[in-house]
C-alpha positions in Angstrom: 4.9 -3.1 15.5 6.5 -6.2 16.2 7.4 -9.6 14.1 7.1 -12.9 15.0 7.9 -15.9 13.5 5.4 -19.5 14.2 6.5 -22.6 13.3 4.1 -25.1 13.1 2.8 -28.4 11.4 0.9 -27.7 8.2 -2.3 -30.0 9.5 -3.0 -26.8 12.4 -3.1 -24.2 9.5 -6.8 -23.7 10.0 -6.7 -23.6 13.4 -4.3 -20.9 13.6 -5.5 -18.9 10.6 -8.9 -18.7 12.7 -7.2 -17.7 15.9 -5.4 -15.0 14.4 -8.4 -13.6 12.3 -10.9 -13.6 14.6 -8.3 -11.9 17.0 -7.3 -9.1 13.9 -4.0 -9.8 13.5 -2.1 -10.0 10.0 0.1 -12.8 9.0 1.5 -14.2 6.3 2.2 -17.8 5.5 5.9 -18.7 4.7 7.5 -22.9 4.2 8.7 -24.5 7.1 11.6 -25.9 8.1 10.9 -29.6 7.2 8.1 -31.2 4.8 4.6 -30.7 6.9 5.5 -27.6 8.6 5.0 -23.9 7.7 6.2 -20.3 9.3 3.6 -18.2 9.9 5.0 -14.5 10.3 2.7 -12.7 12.9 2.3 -8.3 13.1 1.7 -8.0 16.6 1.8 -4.8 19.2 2.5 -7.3 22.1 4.4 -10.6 22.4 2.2 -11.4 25.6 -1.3 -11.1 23.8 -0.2 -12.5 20.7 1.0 -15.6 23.0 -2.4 -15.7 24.7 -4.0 -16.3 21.0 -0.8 -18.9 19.9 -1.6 -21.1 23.1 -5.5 -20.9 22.4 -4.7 -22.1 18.9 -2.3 -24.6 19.9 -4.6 -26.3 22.7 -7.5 -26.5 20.6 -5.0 -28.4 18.1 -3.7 -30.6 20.3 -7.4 -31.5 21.7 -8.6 -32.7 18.2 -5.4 -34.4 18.1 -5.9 -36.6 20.9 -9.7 -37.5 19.7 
């Protein structure tokens, strides 16, 4: 099992806690680095899927960004 570590803004929590649920991984939420981000620490069996899920999450973000 590997561990990784996802920073992002706080306003794309949902987003990625839906990504990673639906896809069955387990997380855990952790502060960021700076005021409106958080760490999300990811259990994964491959970098390359979990990277699949973490661009899906992270397009959909910036889409309803942009609107």
């Amino acid at each position: 099992m590997l561990k990784a570590g996802i920073a992002i803004d706080d306003w794309k929590l949902p987003i990625f806690k839906r990504h990673l649920s639906e896809a069955g991984y387990q997380f855990e939420q952790h502060p960021g680095v700076t005021k409106d981000t958080l760490t999300l620490t990811v259990f994964a069996t491959s970098i390359d899927e979990l990277g699949e899920i973490v661009l899906a999450a992270n397009t959909e973000a910036a889409k309803g960004r942009m609107q």
